[in-house]
C-alpha positions in Angstrom: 84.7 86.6 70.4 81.6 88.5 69.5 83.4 90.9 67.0 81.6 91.5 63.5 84.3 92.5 60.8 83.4 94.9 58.6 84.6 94.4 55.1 84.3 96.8 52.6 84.1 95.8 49.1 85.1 97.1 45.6 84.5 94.6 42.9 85.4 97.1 40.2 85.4 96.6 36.6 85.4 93.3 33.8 85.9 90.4 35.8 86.4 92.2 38.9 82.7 91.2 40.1 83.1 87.5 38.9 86.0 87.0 41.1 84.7 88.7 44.0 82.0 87.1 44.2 83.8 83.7 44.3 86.2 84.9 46.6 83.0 85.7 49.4 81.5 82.2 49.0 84.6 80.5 50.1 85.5 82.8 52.4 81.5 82.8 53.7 82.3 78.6 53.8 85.5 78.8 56.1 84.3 81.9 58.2 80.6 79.8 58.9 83.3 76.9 60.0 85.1 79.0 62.4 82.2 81.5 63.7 83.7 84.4 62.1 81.0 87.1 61.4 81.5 89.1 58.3 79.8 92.3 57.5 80.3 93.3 53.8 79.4 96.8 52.8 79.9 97.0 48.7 81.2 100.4 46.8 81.2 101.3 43.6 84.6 102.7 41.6 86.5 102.1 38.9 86.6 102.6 34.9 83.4 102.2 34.2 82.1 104.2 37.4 84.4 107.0 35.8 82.5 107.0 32.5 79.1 107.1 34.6 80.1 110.0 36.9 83.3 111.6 36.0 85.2 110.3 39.1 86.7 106.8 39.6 85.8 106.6 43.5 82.9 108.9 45.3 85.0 110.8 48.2 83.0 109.6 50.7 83.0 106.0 49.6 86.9 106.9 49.8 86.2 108.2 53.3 84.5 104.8 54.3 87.1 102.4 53.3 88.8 103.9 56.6 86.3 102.5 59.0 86.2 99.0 57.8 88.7 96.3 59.2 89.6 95.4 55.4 89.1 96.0 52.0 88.6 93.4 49.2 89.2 94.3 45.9 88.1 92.6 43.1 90.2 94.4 39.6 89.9 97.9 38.0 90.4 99.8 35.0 89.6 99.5 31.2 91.8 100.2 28.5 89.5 102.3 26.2 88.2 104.3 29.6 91.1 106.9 30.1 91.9 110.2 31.9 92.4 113.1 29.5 96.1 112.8 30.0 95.9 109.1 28.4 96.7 106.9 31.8 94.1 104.6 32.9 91.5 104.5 35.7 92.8 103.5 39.2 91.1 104.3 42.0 93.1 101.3 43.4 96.7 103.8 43.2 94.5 106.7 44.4 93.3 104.3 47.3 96.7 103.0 48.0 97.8 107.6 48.3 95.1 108.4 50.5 95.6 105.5 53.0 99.5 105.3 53.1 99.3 101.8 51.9 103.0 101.8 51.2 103.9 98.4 50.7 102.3 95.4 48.7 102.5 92.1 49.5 102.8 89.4 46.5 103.4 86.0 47.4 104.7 83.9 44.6 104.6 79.8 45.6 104.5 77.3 43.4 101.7 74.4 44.0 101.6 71.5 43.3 98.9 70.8 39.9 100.0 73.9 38.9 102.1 74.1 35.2 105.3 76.1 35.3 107.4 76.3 32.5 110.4 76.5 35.0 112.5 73.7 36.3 112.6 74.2 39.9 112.0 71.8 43.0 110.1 74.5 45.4 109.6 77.7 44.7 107.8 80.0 47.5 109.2 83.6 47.6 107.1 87.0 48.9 107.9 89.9 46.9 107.4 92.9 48.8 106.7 96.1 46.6 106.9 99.7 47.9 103.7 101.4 46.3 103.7 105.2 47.1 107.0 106.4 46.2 109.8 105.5 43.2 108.7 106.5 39.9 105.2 106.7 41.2 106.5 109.6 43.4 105.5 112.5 40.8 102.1 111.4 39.8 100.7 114.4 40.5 103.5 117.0 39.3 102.7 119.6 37.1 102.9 118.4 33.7 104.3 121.1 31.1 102.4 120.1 27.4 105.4 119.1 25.0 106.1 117.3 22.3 109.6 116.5 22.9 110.3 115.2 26.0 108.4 114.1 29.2 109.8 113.5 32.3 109.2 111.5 35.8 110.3 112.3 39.4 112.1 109.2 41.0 111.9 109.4 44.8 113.0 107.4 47.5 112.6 109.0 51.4 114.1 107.4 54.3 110.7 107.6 56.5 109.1 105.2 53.7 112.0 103.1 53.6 112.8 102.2 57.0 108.8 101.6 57.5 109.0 98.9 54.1 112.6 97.7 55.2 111.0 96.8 58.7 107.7 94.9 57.3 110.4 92.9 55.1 112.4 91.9 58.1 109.2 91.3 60.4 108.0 89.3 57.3 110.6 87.0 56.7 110.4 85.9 60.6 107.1 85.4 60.3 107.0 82.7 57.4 110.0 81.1 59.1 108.2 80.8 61.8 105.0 79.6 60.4 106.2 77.8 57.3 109.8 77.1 57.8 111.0 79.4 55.0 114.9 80.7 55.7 114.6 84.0 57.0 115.9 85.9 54.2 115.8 88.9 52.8 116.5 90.1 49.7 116.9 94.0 48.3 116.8 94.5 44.9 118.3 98.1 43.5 119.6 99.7 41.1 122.6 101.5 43.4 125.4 101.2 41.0 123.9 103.9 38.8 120.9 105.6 40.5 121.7 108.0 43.3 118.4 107.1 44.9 119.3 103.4 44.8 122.3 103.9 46.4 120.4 105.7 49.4 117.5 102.7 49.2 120.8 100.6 50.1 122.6 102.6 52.4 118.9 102.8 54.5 118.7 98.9 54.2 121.7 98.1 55.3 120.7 100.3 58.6 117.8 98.5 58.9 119.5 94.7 58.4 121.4 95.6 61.3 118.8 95.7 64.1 117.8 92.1 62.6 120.8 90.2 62.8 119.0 87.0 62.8 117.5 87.6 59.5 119.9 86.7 56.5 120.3 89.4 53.5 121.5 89.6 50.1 121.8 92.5 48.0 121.7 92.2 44.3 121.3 94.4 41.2 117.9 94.3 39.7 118.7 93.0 36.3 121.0 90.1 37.9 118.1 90.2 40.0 115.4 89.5 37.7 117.4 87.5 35.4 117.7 85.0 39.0 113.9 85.0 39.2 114.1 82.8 36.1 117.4 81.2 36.7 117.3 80.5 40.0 114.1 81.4 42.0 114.7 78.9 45.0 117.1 81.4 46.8 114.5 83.5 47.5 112.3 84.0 50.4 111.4 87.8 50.5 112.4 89.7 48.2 112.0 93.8 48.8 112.6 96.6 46.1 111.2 100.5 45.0 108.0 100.7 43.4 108.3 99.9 39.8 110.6 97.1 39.9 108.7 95.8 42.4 105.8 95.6 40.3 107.7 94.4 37.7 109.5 91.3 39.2 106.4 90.4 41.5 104.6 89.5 37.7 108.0 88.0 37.0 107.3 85.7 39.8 103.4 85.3 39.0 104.5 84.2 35.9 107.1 81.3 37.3 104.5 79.7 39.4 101.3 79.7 36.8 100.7 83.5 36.6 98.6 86.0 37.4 95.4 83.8 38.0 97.3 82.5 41.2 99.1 85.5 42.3 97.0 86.8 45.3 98.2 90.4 46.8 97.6 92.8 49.9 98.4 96.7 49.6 98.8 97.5 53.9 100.1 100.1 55.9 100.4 99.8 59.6 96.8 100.9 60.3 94.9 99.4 57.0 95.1 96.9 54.3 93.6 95.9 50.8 93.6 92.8 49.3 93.3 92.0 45.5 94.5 89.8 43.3 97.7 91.0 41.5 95.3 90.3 38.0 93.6 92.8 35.8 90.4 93.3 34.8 90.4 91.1 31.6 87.7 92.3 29.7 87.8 90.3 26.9 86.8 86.9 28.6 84.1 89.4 31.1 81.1 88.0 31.9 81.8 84.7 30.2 82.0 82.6 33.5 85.6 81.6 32.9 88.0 83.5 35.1 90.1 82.0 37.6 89.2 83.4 41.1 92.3 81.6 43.0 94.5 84.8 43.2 91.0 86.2 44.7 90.5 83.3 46.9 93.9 83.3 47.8 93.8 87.5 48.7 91.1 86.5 50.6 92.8 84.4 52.8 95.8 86.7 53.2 92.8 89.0 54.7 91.9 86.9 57.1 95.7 86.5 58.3 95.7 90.1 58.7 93.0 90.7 60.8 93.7 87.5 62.4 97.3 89.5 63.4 95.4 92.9 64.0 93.0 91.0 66.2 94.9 88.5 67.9 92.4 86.1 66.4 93.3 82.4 65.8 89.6 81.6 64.1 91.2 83.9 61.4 94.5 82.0 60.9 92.2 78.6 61.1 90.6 79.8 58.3 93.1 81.0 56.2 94.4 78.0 56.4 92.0 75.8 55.5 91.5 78.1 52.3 95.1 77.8 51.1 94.7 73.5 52.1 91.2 73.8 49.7 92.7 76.1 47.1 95.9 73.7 46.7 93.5 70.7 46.9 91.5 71.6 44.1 94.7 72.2 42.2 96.2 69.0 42.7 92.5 67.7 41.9 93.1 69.4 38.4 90.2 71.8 38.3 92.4 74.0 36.8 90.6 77.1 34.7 91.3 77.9 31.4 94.4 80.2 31.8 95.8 77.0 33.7 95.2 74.7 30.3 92.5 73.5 32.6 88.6 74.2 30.8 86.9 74.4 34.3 84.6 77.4 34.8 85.0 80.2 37.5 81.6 78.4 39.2 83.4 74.8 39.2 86.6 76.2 40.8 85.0 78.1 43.6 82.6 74.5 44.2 85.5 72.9 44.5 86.8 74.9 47.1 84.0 74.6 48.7 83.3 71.4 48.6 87.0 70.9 49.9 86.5 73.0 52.6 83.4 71.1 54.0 85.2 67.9 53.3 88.2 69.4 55.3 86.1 70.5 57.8 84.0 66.9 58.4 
């Protein structure tokens, strides 16, 4: 195949850049290995673009990110850089608007090397996060000035939710096909009390019935989360509304090492971005000691993308090998600092790479 992919990149703000840049030489390693070409075209946005120009992302940088077959994304925003109405900068949501990215993808496995503070044999879930609508829905409402009371628009459509409800289903025979996960998927609502939740439900249940050979469970989001803790074998993908989405998808960061291994894709049917589900953590910027695994790992999940778009099994080669070096190096016990490990953001990503060429000898 004589394909060149064009990937566009955003390495955004505080560590953004230092990850990023980690993330390409790995992925440069297994992409050399498997004579995938990569074209990387770099944009600037974020918090600190804001405070240059007085816009987080140029419009036609915005326009670009449409023509390329991906989009990394390193972190953005800063929490003394804010809009005048006190929210921060993130071109990332604004990203997510324009393109229709409605769902996020945030697989939560546990691996071996890595410290959990929970007791549990295997845990390897994908929480799957709808990202345009919930409580996110009125962003952009008129906002009356008060000192009393402030309110937000909750909103759940049925378009958005059979298109999320579908990517669950198609997801969960996808890793049981490739990974020998169960086949299961799990909704997570509030139905009992919230009108909307209640129609989130009634939709899912519509949608469950055209996949009868995928398993479900349906399960109140506080018994929900509570299970995440208690009990986070049972799940295997796990689907809910925006904001506990993003909620229990940290919740399951956190159960398998946290937010230094918690990779994430934002996709639509026609384009995806892929970030780690980390900030920009400016108080350890530019100090060399970030952990680029959630990067690496986002990285990969790229390449399984357009390794699906394209019909590409260099791609799914690749991957693969990445998540093999990434676990390798873990079990190996270069483990950066927010692992209790004191191995710098250079020594990681060497150790992938030198896994990868050891892998690939």
């Amino acid at each position: 195949m004589s394909h060149v992919y064009r990937i566009a990149v955003l390495a955004g703000d505080g560590i953004g850049p230092e990850v990023i840049d980690a993330a390409i030489a790995v992925l440069d390693k297994a992409a050399v290995q498997q004579a995938i070409e990569l074209e990387y075209v770099y944009y600037d946005a974020g918090a600190d673009y804001y405070r240059r120009t007085g816009q987080s992302i140029a419009p036609e940088s915005m326009q670009n990110l449409g023509d390329a077959d991906a989009v990394l994304l390193g972190a953005m925003g800063l929490p003394d850089i804010r809009y005048p109405d006190g929210t921060e900068i993130a071109p990332q949501i604004e990203i997510r608007e324009h393109y229709g990215l409605f769902a996020s993808l945030r697989p939560c496995k546990l691996m071996a090397g890595v410290p959990t503070r929970i007791k549990a044999e295997k845990i390897d879930m994908l929480v799957i996060r709808e990202t345009t609508e919930g409580l996110f829905a009125g962003r952009h409402d008129k906002l009356e000035p008060s000192d009393e009371a402030v309110s937000d628009r909750l909103t759940i459509s049925r378009k958005t939710s059979e298109k999320l409800f579908e990517l669950a289903f198609a997801q969960a025979r996808l890793r049981r096909e490739k990974h020998g996960t169960p086949g299961h998927v799990t909704l997570l609502d509030k139905a009992n009390v919230l009108r909307s939740n209640a129609f989130l439900r009634k939709v899912f249940d519509e949608v469950a019935l055209r996949h009868p050979d995928i398993e479900t469970s349906r399960l109140y989001i506080d018994a929900g989360s509570m299970m995440f803790v208690t009990n986070p074998e049972r799940y295997d993908v796990v689907v809910t509304e925006n904001v506990f989405g993003d909620i229990t998808s940290e919740i399951g960061a956190g159960i398998v090492g946290g937010l230094g291994v918690a990779p994430s894709a934002d996709v639509s049917e026609r384009h995806g971005v892929f970030q780690p589900s980390h900030g920009t953590a400016p108080d350890i910027a530019g100090q060399g000691v970030a952990n680029p695994v959630a990067m690496v790992l986002s990285a990969a999940m790229m390449l399984d993308w357009l390794a699906e778009r394209n019909d590409d099994e260099r791609c799914v080669r690749a991957a693969g090998r990445i998540r093999q070096a990434t676990e390798q190096v873990l079990l190996d016990g270069v483990l950066a600092r927010d692992l209790g490990g004191q191995a710098t953001t250079a020594d990681v990503t060497q150790a992938m790479i030198s896994a990868l060429e050891n892998a690939h000898g």
